[in-house]
C-alpha positions in Angstrom: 87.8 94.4 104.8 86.3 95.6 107.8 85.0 99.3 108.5 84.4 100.7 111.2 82.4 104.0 112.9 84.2 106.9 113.9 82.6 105.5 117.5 83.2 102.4 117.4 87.0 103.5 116.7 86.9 105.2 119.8 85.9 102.7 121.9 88.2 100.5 120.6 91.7 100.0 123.0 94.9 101.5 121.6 96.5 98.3 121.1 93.6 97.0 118.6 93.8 100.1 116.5 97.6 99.8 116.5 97.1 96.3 115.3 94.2 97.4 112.8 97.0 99.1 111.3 99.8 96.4 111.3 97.4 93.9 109.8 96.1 96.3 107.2 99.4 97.3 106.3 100.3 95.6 103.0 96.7 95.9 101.2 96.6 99.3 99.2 93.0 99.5 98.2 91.1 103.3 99.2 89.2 101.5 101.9 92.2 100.3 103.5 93.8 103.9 103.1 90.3 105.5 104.2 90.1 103.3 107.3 94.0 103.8 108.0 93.4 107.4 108.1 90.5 107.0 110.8 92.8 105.0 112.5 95.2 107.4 112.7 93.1 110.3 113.3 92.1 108.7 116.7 95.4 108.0 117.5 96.3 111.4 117.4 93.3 112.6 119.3 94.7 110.2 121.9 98.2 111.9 122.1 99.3 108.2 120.9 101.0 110.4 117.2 101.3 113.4 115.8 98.5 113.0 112.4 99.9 115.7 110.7 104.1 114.6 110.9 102.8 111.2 110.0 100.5 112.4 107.0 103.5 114.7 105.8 105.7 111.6 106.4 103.4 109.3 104.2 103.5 112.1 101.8 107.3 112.1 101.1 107.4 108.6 100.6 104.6 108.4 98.2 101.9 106.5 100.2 99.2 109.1 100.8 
């Protein structure tokens, strides 16, 4: 799996961390998790979601 820098992450375009996500999205390993949280850390810092609804969401379901 691929990692990536909390800069190179922002420099990447919404739609490719959006689809970093979607093809991530059925592996369960702690690097996936770790780079899923980056991912939606600088989502959030872009107004694209709310982290902290999505991390309580996550939460209740059993995935975080």
């Amino acid at each position: 799996m691929a990692s990536y820098t909390k800069k190179e992450l922002k420099e990447m375009s919404t739609e490719r961390l959006i689809g970093i996500l979607i093809i991530n999205s059925d592996s369960e390993t702690k690097s996936t998790r770790q780079l899923e949280e980056k991912v939606f850390k600088e989502l959030s810092d872009r107004k694209v979601i709310d982290y902290d609804a999505m991390k309580v969401e996550y939460e209740r379901i059993g995935m975080w």
